[in-house]
C-alpha positions as CSV (number, residue, x, y, z in Angstrom):
1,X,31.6,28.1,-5.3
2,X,34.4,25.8,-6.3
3,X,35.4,22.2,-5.7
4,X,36.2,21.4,-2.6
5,X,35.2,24.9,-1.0
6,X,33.1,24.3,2.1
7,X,29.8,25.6,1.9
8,X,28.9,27.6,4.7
9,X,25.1,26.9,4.5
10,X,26.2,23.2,4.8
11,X,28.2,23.2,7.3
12,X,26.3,25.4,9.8
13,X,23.4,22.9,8.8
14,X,25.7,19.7,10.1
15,X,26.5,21.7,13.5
16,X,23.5,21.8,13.7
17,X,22.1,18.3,13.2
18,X,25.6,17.4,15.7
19,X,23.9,20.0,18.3
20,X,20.5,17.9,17.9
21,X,22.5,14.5,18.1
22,X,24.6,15.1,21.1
23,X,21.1,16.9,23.1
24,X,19.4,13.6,22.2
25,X,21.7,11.3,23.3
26,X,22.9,13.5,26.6
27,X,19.7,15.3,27.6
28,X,16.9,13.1,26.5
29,X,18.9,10.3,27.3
30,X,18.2,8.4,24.0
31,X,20.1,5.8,22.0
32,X,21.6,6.3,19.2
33,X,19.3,4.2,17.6
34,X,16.7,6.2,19.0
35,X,18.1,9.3,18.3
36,X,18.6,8.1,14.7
37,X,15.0,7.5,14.5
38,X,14.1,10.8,15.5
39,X,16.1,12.6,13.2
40,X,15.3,10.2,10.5
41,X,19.3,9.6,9.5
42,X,21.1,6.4,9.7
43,X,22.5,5.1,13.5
44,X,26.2,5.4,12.1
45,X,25.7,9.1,10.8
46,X,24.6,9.6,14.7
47,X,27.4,8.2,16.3
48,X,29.6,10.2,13.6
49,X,27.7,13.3,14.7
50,X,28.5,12.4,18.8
51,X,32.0,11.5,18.2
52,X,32.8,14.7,16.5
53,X,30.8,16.6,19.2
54,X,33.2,15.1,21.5
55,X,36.3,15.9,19.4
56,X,35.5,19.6,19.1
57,X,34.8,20.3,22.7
58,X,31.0,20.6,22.9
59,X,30.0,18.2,25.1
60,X,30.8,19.1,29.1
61,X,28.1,19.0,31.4
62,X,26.1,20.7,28.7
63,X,25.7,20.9,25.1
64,X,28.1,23.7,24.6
65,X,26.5,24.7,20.9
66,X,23.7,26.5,19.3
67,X,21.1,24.8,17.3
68,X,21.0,27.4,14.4
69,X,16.9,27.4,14.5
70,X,17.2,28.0,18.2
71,X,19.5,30.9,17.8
72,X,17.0,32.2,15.1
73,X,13.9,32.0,17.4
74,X,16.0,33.4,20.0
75,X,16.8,36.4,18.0
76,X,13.2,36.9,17.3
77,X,11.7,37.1,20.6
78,X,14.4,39.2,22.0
79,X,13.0,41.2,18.9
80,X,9.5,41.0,19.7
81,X,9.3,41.3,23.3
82,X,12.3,43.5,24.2
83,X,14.4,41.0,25.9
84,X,17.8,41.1,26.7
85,X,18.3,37.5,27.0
86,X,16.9,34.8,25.5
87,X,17.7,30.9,25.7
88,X,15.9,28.2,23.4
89,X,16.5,25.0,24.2
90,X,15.9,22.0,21.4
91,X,12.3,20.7,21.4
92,X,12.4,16.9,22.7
93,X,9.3,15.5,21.1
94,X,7.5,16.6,24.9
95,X,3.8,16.6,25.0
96,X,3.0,18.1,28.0
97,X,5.4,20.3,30.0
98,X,9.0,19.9,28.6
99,X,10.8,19.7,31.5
100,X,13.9,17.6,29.9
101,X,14.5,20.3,27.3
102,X,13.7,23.4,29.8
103,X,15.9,21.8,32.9
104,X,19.2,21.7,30.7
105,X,18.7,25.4,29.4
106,X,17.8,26.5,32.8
107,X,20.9,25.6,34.4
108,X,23.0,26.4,32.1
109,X,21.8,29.9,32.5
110,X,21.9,29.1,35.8
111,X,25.4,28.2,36.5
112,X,26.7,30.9,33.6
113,X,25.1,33.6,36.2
114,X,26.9,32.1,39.2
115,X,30.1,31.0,37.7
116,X,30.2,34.6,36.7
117,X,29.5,36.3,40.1
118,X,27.9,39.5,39.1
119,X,24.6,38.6,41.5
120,X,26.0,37.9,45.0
121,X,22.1,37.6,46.1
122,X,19.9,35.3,43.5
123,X,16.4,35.1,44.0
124,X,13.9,32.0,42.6
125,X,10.6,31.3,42.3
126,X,9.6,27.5,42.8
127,X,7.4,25.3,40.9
128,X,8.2,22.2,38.9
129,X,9.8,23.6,36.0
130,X,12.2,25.3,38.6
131,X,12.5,22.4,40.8
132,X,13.9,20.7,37.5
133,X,16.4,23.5,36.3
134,X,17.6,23.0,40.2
135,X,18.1,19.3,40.2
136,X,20.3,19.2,36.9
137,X,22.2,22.1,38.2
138,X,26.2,19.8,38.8
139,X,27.3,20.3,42.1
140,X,29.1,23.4,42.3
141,X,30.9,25.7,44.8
142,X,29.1,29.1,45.0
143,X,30.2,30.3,48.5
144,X,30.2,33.6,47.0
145,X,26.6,33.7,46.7
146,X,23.3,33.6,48.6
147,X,19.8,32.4,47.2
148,X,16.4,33.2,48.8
149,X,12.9,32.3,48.1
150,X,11.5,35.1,46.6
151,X,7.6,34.2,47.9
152,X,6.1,32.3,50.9
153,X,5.1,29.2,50.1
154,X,2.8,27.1,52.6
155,X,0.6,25.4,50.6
156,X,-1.6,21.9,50.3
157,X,1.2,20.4,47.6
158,X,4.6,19.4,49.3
159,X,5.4,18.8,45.7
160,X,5.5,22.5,44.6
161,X,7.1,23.8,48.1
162,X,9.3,26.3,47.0
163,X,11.7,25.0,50.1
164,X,12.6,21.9,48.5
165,X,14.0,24.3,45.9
166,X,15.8,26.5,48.0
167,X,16.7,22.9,49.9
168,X,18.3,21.5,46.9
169,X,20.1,24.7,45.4
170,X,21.9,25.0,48.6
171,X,22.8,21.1,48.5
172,X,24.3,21.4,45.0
173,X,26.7,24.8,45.9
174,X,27.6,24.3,49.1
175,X,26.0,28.0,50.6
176,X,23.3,30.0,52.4
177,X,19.7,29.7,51.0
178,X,17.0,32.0,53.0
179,X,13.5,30.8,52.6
180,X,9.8,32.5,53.9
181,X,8.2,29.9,56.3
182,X,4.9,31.4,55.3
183,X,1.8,30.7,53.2
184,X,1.4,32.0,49.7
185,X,-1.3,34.0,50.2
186,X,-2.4,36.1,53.5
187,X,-5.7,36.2,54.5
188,X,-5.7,40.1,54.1
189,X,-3.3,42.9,53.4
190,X,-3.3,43.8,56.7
191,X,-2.2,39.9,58.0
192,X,0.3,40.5,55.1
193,X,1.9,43.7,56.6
194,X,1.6,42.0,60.1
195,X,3.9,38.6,59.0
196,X,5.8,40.3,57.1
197,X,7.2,42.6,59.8
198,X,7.9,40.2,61.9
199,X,12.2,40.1,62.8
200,X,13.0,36.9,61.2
201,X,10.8,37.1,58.3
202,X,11.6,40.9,57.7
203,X,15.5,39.8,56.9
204,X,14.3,37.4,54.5
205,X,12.3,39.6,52.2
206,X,15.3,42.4,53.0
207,X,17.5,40.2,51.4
208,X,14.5,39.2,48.3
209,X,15.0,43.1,47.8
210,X,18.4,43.1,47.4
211,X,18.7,39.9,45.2
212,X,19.8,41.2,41.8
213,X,18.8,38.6,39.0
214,X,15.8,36.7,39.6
215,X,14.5,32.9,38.2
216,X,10.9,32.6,38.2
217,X,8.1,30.3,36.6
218,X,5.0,31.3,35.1
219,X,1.7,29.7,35.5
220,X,-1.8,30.1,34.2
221,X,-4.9,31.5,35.7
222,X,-6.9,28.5,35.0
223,X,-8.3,25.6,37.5
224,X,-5.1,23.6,36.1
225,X,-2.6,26.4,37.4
226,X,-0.5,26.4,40.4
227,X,-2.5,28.3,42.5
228,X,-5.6,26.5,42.2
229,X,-3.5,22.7,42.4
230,X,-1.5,24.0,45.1
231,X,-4.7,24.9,47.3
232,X,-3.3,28.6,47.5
233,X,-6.8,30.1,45.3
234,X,-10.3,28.5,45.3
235,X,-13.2,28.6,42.6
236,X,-14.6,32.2,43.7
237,X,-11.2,33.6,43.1
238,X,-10.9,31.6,40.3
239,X,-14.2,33.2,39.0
240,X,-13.3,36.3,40.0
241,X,-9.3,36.3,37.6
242,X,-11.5,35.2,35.0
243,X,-14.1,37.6,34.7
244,X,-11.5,40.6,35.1
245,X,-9.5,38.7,31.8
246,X,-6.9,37.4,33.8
247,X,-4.2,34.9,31.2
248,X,-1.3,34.4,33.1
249,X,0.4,34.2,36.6
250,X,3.7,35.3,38.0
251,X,4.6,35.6,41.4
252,X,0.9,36.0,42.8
253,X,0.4,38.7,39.7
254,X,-2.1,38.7,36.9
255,X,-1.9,40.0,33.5
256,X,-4.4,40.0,30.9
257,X,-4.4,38.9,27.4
258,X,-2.5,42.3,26.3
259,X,0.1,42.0,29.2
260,X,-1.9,44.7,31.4
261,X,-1.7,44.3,35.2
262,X,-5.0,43.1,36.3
263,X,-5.6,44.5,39.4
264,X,-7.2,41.7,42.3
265,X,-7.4,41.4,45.7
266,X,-5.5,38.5,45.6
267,X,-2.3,40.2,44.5
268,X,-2.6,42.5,47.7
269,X,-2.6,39.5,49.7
270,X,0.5,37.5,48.2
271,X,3.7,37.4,50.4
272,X,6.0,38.5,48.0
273,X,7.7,41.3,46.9
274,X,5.8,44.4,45.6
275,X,5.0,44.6,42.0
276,X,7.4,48.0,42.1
277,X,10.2,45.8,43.2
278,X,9.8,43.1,40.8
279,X,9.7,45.6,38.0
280,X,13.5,47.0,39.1
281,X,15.5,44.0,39.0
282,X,17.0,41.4,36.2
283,X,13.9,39.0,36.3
284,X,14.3,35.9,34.0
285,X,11.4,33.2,33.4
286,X,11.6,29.5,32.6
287,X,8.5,28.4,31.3
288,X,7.6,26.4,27.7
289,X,4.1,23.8,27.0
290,X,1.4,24.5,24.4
291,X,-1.5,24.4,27.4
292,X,1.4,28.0,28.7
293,X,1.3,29.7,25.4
294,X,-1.4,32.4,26.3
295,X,0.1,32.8,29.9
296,X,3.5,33.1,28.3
297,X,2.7,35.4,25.6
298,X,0.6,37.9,28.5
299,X,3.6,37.7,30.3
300,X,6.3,39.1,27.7
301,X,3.8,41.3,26.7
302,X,3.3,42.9,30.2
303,X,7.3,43.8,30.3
304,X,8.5,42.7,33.2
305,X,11.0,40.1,32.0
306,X,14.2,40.9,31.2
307,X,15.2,37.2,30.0
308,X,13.1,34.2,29.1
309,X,14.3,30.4,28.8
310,X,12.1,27.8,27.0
311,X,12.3,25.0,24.5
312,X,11.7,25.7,20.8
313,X,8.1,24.4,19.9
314,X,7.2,26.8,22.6
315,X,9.7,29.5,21.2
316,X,7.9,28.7,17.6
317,X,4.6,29.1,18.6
318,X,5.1,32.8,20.2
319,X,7.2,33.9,17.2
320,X,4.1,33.1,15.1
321,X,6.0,30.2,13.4
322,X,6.7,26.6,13.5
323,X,10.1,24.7,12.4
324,X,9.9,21.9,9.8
325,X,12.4,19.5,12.0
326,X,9.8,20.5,15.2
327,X,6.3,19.5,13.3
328,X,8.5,16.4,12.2
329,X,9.8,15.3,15.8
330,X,6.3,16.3,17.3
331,X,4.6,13.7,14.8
332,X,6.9,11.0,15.2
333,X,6.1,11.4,18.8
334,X,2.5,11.2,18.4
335,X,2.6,8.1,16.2
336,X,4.8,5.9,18.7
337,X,3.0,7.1,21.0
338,X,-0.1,6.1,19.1
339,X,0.8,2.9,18.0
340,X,2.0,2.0,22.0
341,X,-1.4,2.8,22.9
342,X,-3.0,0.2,20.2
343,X,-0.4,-2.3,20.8
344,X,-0.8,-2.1,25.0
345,X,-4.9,-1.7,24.2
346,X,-5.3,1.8,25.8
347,X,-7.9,3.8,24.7
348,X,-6.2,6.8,23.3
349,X,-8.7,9.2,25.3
350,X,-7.5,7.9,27.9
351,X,-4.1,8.3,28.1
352,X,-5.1,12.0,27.1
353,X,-6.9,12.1,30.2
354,X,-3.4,11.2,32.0
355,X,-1.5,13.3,30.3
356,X,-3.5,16.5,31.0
357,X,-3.1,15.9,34.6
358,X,1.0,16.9,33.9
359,X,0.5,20.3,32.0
């Protein structure tokens, strides 16, 4: 290559390294001083990095560019699992579950599937992660289209009420949001058929049906899981998932460890759609965490996703692989956080202990 020839290799490495800058400063919320410690390159080369970003367009609400090892990791699960759409956000340095790096990436998905107006009826799921994707949604006019909780919700945890999602989506565009004032689960299948016949709740779930891409979460089949935090399972049925090798959750459905349905009483009771249904329609999940990975991985293997967003450790860890610039940022993270526990005189178990309580 001659003199003064850009190399390509080079270049696509400093977009790059401007993609990481401008998510650091603008979704993590970091200093550049902070960001420069993260990346291990002088502050100035940050603020070089930013105000170029700017210059060229890519920072809007979002960051408007690819991270070239995203777009590789995106390319190989969309390989592995039979995707059709995959989103990798940048990893964050996040411990537990990376909400600041799966909220971003979420709503930009999001917004790209409203803005475009091929789904008049868009169903969702609710949980934190989605709660988050909602809340950094910018407010936007989508009179166009209609939302609706795709499952009841009535459970123990206000927190993970899947109204305050529909709540907030509607809030933020301006139009209709349908929601299922009913619990998670039934007491039977026959208590099932009975609510869900009833007038009111019998449009809802009509228009569930008819809902043509669909944002979901997944969760595990553990004691830590939704279901069992939320109130909506209790130990027996917690026995009962894990001696039929249940791994994962979505929707009130189990799958095992080689994406098989596993087959419950539970699911028969869960006021949702059927599993039929779910399997028919453009059915995205949000999800990322190291305590998710096996739930995850059941989940793509089952084949009922058509799309999946999550944040690159995550996205590393299922392609069988892990990024030099992700084990960097994940140690740095560990040793301030580390050396903040020595200086503040926590004992580092303890923190764990914490910690665990957000996965």
């Amino acid at each position: 290559m001659s003199a003064g020839t850009p190399d390509p290799a080079s270049e696509e490495a400093e977009r790059s390294l401007m993609a990481r800058a401008a998510w650091l400063a603008f979704a993590a919320g970091m200093t550049h001083s902070e960001a420069a410690k993260r990346l291990h390159i002088p502050s100035f080369k940050v603020q070089r990095l930013i105000a170029r970003a700017t210059r060229e367009g890519l920072i809007h609400v979002f960051v408007n560019s690819p991270v070239a090892e995203c777009v590789r990791l995106e390319h190989e699960l969309r390989a592995r699992y039979g995707l059709a759409e995959c989103v990798v956000a940048p990893d964050l340095g996040e411990e537990a579950l990376p909400l600041k790096s799966l909220a971003p990436a979420g709503a930009g998905l999001l917004m790209r599937v409203i803005q475009e107006g091929a789904h008049p009826i868009i169903g969702l799921g609710h949980g934190r992660t989605l709660t988050a994707i909602v809340d950094h949604l910018p407010r936007i006019p989508a009179q166009h289209v209609s939302f609706v909780a795709l499952l009841g919700g009535l459970t123990t945890s206000f927190s993970a009420d899947p109204y305050d999602v529909i709540h907030r989506i509607s809030y933020r565009t301006g139009t209709a949001g349908y929601f299922l004032p009913l619990p998670f689960f039934a007491n039977s299948a026959t208590d099932r058929a009975v609510m869900l016949s009833q007038y009111g709740v019998s449009h809802v779930m009509d228009l569930a049906r008819r809902s043509t891409f669909c944002l979901v979460g997944i969760g595990t089949s553990t004691g830590d899981g939704f279901l069992a935090t939320s109130g909506a399972i209790g130990a027996a049925e917690l026995r009962e998932l894990d001696r039929l090798g249940a791994r994962s959750e979505i929707m009130g459905y189990f799958h095992d460890v080689e994406g098989r349905l596993v087959e419950t009483e539970i699911s028969r009771r869960i006021v949702t759609l059927t599993y039929e249904e779910l399997s028919g329609r453009k059915l995205v999940a949000a999800a990322g965490g190291a305590d998710k990975i096996e739930a995850i991985h059941s989940v793509l293997k089952s084949g009922l996703l058509s799309g999946f967003v999550t944040d690159e450790a995550t996205a590393a860890q299922l392609a069988g692989e892990k990024t030099e610039i992700v084990t960097v940022m994940r140690s740095r993270a560990n040793r301030k956080r580390s050396g903040s526990q020595a200086r503040s005189g926590l004992r580092p178990g303890r923190v764990a202990a914490l910690d665990s309580g957000e996965g």
